[in-house]
C-alpha positions as CSV (number, residue, x, y, z in Angstrom):
1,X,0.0,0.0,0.0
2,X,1.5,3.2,-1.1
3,X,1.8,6.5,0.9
4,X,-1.2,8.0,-1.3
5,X,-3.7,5.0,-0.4
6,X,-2.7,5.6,2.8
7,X,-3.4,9.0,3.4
8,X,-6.3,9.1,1.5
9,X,-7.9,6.7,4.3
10,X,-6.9,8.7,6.6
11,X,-8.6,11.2,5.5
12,X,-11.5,9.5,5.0
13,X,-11.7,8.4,8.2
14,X,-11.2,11.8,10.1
15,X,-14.1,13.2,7.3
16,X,-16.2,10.3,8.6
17,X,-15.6,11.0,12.4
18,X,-16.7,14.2,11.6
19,X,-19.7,13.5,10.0
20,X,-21.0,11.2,12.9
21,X,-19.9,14.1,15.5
22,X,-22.0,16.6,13.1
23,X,-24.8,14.4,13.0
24,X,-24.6,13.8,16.8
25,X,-24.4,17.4,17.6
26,X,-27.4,18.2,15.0
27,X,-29.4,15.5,17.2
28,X,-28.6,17.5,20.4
29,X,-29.8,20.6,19.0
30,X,-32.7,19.4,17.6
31,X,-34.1,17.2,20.8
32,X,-33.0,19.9,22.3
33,X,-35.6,22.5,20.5
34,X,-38.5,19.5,20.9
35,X,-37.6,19.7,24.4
36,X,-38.0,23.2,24.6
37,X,-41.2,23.5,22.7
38,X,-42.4,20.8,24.8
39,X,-41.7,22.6,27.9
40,X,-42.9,25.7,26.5
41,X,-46.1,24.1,25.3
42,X,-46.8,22.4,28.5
43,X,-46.3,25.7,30.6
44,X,-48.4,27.8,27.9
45,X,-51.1,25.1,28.8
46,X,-50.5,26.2,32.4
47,X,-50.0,29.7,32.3
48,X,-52.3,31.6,29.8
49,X,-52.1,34.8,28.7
50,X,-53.9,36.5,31.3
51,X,-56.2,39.6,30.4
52,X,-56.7,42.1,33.1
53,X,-60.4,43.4,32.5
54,X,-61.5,46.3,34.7
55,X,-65.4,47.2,35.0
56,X,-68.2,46.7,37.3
57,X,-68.8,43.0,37.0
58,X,-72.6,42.0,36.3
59,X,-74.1,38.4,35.5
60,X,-73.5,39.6,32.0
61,X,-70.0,40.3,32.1
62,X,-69.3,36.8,34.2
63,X,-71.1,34.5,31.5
64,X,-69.1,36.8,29.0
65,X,-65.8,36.0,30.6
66,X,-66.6,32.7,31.3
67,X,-67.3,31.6,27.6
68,X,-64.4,33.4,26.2
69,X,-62.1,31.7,28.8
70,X,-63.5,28.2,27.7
71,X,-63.5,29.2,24.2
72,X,-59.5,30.1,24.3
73,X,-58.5,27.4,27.1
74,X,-55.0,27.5,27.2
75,X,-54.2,30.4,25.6
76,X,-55.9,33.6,26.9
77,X,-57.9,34.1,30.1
78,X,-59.5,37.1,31.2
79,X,-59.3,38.2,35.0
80,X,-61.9,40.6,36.2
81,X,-61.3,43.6,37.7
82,X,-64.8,43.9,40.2
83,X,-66.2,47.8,40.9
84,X,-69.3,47.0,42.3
85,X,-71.8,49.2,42.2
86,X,-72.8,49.1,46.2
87,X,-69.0,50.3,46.8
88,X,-68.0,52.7,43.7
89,X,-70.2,55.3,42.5
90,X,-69.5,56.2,38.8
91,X,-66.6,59.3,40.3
92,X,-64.8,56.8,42.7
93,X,-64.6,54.2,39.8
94,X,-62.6,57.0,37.3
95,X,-60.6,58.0,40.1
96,X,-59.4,54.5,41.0
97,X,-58.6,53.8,37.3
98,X,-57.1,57.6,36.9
99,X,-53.9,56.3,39.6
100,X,-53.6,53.1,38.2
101,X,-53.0,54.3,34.9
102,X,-51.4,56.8,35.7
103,X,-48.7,54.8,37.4
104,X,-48.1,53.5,34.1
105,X,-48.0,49.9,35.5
106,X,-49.8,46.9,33.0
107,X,-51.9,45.7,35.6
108,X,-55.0,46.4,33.5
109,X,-54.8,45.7,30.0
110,X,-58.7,46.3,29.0
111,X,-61.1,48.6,31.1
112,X,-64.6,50.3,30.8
113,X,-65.2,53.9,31.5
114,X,-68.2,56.3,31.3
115,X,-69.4,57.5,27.9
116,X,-68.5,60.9,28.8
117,X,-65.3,59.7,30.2
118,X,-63.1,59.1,27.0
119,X,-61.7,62.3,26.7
120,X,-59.9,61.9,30.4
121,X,-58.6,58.5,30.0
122,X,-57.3,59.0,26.3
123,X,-53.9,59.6,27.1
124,X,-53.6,56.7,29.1
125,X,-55.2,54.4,26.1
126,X,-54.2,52.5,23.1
127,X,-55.8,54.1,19.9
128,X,-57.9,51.7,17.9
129,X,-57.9,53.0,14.6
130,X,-55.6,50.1,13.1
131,X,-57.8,47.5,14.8
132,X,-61.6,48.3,13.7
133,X,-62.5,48.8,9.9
134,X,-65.2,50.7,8.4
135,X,-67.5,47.8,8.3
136,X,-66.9,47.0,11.9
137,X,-67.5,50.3,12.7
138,X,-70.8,51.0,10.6
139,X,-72.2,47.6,12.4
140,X,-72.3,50.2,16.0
141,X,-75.3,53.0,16.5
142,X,-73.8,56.4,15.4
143,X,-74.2,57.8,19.2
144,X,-73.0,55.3,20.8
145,X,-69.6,55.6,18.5
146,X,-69.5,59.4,18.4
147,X,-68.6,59.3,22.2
148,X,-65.7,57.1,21.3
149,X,-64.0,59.6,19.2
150,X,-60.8,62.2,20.3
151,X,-59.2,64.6,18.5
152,X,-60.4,63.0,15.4
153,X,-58.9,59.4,16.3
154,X,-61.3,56.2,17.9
155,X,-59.8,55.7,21.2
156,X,-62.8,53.3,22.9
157,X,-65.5,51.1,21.1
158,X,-68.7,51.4,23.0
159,X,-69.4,48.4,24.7
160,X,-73.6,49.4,26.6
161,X,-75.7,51.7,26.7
162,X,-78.6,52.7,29.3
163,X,-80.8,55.4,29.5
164,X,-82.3,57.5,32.8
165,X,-86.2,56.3,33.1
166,X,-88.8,57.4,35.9
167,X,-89.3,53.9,38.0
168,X,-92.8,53.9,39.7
169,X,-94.9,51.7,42.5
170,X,-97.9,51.0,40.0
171,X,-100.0,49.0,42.9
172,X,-99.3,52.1,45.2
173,X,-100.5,54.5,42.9
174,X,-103.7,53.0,41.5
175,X,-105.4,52.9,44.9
176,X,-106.7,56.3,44.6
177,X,-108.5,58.1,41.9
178,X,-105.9,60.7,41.8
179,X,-103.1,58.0,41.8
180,X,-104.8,56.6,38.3
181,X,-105.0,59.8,36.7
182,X,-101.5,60.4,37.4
183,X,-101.1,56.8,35.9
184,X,-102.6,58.1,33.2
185,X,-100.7,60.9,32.5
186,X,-97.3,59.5,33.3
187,X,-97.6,57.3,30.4
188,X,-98.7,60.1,27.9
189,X,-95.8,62.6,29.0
190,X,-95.9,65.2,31.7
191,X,-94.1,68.1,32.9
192,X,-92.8,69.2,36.2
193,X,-95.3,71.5,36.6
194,X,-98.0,68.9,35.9
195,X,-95.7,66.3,38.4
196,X,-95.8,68.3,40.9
197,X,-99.4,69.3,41.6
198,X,-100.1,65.8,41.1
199,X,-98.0,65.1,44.3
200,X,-99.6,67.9,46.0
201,X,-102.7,66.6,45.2
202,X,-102.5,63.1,46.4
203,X,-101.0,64.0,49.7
204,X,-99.7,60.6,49.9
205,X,-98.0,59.2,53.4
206,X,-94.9,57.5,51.1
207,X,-92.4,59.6,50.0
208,X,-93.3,61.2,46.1
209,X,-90.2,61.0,44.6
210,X,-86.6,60.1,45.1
211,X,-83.9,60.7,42.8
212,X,-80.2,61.1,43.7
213,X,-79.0,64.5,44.8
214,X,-75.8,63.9,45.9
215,X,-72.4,66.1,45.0
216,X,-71.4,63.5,41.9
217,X,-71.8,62.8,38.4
218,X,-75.7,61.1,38.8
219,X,-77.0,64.6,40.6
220,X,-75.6,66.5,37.6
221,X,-77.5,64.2,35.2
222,X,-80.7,65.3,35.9
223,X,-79.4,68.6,35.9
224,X,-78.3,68.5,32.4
225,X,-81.8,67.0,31.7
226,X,-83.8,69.7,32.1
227,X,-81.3,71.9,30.9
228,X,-81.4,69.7,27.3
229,X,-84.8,69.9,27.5
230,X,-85.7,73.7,27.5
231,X,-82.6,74.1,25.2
232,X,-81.4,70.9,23.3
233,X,-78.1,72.7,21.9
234,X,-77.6,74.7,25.1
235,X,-73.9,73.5,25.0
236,X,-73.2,74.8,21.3
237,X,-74.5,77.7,22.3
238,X,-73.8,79.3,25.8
239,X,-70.8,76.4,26.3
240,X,-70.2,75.7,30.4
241,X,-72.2,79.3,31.2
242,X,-75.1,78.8,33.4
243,X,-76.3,82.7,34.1
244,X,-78.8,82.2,31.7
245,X,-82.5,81.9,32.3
246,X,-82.9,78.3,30.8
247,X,-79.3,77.4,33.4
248,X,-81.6,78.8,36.6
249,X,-84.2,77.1,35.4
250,X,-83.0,73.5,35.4
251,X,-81.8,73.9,38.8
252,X,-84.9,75.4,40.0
253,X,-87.2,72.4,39.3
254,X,-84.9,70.5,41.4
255,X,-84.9,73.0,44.4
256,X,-88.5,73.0,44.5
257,X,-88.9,69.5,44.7
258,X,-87.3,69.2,48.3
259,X,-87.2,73.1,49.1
260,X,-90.6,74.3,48.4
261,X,-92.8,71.4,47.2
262,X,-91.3,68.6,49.9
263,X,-92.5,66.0,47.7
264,X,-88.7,64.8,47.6
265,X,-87.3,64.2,51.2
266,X,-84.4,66.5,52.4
267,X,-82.2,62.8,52.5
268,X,-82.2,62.8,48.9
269,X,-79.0,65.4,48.8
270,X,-77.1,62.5,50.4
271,X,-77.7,60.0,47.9
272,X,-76.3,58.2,44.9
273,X,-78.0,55.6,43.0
274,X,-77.3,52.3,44.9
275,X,-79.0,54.0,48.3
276,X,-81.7,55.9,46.4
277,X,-83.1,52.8,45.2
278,X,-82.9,51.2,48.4
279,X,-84.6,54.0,50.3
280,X,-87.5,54.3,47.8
281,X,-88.4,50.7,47.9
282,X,-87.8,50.5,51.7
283,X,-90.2,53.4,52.5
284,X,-92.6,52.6,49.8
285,X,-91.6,55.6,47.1
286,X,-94.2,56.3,44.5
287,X,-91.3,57.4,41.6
288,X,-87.6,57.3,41.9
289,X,-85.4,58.6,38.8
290,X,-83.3,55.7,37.9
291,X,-81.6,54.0,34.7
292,X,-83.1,51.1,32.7
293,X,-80.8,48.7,33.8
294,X,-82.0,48.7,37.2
295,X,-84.3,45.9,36.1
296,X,-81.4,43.7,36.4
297,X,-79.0,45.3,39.1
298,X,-81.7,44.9,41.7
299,X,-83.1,41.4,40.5
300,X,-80.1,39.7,41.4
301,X,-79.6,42.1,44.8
302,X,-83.1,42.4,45.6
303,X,-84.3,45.0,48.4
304,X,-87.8,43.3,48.8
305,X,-88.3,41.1,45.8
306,X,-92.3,41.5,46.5
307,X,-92.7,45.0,46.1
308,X,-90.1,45.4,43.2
309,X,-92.4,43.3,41.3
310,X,-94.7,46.3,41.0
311,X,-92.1,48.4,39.4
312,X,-93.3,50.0,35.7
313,X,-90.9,52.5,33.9
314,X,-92.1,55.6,32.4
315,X,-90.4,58.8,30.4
316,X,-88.9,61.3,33.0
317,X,-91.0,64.9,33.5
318,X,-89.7,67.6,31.6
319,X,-90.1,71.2,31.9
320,X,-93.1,73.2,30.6
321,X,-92.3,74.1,27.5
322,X,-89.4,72.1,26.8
323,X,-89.4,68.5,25.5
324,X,-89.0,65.0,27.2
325,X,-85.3,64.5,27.4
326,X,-83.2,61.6,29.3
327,X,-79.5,61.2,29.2
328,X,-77.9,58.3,27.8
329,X,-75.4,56.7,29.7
330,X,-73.2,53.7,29.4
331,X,-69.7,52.4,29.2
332,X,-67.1,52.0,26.5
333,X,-64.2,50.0,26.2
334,X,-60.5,51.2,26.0
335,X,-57.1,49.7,25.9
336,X,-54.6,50.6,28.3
337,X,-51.7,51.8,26.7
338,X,-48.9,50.3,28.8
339,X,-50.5,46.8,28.4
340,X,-48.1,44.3,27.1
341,X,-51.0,42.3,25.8
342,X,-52.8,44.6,23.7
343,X,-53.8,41.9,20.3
344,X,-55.3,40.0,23.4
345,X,-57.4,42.7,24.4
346,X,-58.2,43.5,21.0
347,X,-59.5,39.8,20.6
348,X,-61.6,40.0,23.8
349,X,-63.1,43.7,23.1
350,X,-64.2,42.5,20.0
351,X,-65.4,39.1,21.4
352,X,-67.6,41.9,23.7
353,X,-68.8,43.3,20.8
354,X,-70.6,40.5,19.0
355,X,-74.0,39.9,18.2
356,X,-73.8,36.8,21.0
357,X,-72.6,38.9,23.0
358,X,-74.5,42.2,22.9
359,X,-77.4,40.2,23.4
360,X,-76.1,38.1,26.6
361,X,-75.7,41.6,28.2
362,X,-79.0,42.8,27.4
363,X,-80.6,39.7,28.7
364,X,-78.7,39.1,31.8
365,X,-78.0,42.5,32.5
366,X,-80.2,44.6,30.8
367,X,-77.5,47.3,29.0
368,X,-79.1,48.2,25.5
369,X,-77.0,46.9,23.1
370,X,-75.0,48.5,20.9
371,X,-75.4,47.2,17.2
372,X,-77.8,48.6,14.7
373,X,-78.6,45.3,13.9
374,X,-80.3,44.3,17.5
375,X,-83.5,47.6,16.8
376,X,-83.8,46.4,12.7
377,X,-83.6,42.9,12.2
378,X,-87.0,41.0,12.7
379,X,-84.8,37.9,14.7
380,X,-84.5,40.4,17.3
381,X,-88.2,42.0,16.7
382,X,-89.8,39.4,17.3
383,X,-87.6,38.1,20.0
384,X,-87.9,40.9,22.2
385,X,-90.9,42.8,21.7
386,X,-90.1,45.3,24.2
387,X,-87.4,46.8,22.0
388,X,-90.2,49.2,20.1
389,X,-90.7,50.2,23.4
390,X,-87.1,51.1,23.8
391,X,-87.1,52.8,20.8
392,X,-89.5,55.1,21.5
393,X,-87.5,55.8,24.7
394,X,-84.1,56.5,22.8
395,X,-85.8,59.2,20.4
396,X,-86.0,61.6,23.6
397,X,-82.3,60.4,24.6
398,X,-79.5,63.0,24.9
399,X,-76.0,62.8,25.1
400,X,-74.0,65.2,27.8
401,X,-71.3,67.4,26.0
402,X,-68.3,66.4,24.5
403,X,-65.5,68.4,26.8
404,X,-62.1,67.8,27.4
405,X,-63.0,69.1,30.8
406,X,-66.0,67.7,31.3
407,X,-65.2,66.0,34.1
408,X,-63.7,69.2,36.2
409,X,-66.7,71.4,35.0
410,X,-69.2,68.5,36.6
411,X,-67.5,68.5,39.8
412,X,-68.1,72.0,40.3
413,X,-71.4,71.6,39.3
414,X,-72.5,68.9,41.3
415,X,-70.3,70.4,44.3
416,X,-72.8,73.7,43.8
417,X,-76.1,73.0,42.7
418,X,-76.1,70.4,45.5
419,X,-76.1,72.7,48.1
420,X,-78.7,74.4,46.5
421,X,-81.1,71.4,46.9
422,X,-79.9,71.4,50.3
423,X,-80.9,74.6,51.0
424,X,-77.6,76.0,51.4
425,X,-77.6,77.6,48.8
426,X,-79.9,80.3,46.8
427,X,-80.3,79.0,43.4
428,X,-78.3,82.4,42.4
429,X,-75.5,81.7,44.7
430,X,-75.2,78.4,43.3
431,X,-74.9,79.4,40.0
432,X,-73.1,82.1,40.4
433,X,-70.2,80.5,42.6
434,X,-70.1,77.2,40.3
435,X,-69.4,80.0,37.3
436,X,-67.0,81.4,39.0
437,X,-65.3,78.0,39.5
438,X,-65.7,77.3,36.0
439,X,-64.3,80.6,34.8
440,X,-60.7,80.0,37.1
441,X,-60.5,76.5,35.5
442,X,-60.6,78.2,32.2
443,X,-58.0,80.2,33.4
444,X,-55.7,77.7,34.5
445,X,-55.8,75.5,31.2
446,X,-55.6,77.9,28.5
């Protein structure tokens, strides 16, 4: 065997070693990815993506939350973030969220805020207009998407809607002759004016009406309400300026009905929805001003299940001379911008805002929906009879204005015009110091 042959074997046999160590390491790597995708599988399976989904949580939202976690087992879960109503009144709730996002933490990734909250919370907020197309967006009722809308960019999709409705004791009230001519009237439209004598007239040992009075958003409501209703474009027109006769005006019906009328109790000033409602029920109340969802709210929590069966809804009074106005309310969904799961959210906002369900929420809960689709299509119709009822509820529905500063303003209103009801107040002095208040925060954000 010559030198040649010999090396050339050699050679061989080194290339060969090498081979076999190549193919040994390329095992090694490649168990060792299967190994890691395993492990990576199994903890995935473990450890979902968890959603952190702030709002107040009704039976609604918890059959919501509970299908989509089933439905993405494994993969996403959404935790809920509980503000219940009996321990957060609407202004608590938007301060609570306010510091968390402000701390610029991720430990809410999806969160609901008052329709006429947007406008605060859209700096902290992811903006949607990459994630929603035109068609998406034409499936959703114009004024339920126009409150979703800053500085020309969609920052929230609206998620419910509810509406302020006069709740009344229908067994109380047709026990008298007056009582069923009030009935009467109720259901055909009727003004303060007309309200009032009525409760004069019936001299009734329950308390007349209740309706929340305290210094916060839900007193300003019914502010705004009459205010709408002797002026429906008060807002474009006079802007945050109350000196004007139709701005005494509103306030005044609601001074006279504790102040000079006493067919609203004095405790009314210290009340907010959840102990409203369970004071008029409790003392057998002939009307309270409520929204349309307490249906719901107070079927699962019941104050006295027998006598809330009596409950009929009604449009609110309205001033002489004005027309029959309610506000809308209702909640709409944002993404927080510091989440680190925001395609997640995405997927679970628009899970929210499917036909399924829209109408889970309207059914368990009792939010109106917010699709075109649920008022038109004869499925529906048909379904839920009651929804030409609605209808005719949500042609008298108004909107509060569109302010950066909304929220600041209604402060100072609520802060004023409820010490008027108290009596603390003149209705003059009231509106004089809240525009005073006004006019300084005017000052200080120019």
């Amino acid at each position: 065997m010559n030198s040649t042959t010999t090396g050339s074997s050699e050679q061989e046999r080194i290339l060969s070693r090498k081979h076999v160590i190549g193919l040994i390491i390329l095992v090694i790597v490649v168990l060792s990815y299967v190994a890691l995708f395993t492990v990576l599988s199994h903890s995935s399976s473990e450890h979902p993506v968890e959603i952190y989904f702030a709002d107040r949580m009704t039976e609604g939202h918890r059959i919501l939350i509970e299908r989509f976690n089933t439905l993405n087992e494994g993969k996403l879960k959404v935790v809920p973030v509980d503000f219940p109503f009996s321990e957060f009144s609407t202004d608590a709730r938007k301060e609570v969220l306010a510091r968390s996002l402000r701390g610029e933490d991720d430990a809410i990734d999806i969160f609901a805020v008052d329709i006429i909250g947007v406008h605060r919370f859209a700096k902290w907020s992811e903006s949607l207009e990459a994630h929603f197309s035109q068609a998406e967006r034409e499936q959703i009722l114009p004024l339920a998407l126009q409150t979703c809308i800053y500085n020309n960019e969609l920052v929230a999709m609206p998620f419910d809607l509810v509406q302020a409705v006069l709740y009344y004791r229908e067994d109380l009230l047709k026990t008298t002759a007056i009582g069923r001519k009030l009935l009467e009237k109720i259901q055909a439209g009727i003004t303060w004016e007309e309200f009032m004598r009525y409760g004069t007239a019936l001299r009734s040992p329950y308390p007349y009406y209740i309706f929340p009075a305290s210094d916060y958003e839900g007193f300003v409501c019914s502010y705004i309400e009459n205010l709408l209703s002797l002026k429906p474009n008060y807002f474009e027109t006079h802007g945050f300026r109350f000196t004007t006769p139709e701005g005494k005006a509103a306030l005044a019906y609601l001074v006279a009905l504790v102040q000079q009328t006493r067919l609203s109790p004095p405790i009314v000033t210290t009340f907010t929805e959840q102990n409203s409602f369970q004071y008029f029920i409790k003392n057998n109340g002939l009307f309270i001003r409520g929204w349309t969802i307490y249906d719901k709210d107070f079927q699962a929590e019941p104050v006295d299940s027998e006598k809330q069966k009596y409950l009929r809804k009604a449009m609110l009074p309205y001033p002489a001379g004005g027309r029959p106005a309610s506000l809308f309310g209702g909640w709409n969904l944002m993404i927080s911008k510091t989440s680190k799961k925001k395609d997640a959210a995405i997927k679970f906002l628009k899970f929210l805002l499917s036909e399924e369900s829209q109408e889970i929420m309207y059914t368990a809960s009792g939010y109106y929906p917010v699709l075109k689709r649920f008022y038109t299509d004869s499925t529906y119709m048909l379904r839920y009879p009651e929804v030409e009822h609605m209808k005719k509820f949500m042609t008298y529905g108004v909107l509060r204005p569109v302010q950066e500063n909304y929220t600041k303003y209604s402060k100072i209103m609520a802060r004023y015009f409820s010490l008027a009801v108290a009596g603390k107040l003149s209705i003059d002095e009231a509106i004089r110091e809240t525009q005073a208040a006004i006019d300084i925060e005017e000052q200080r954000t120019q």
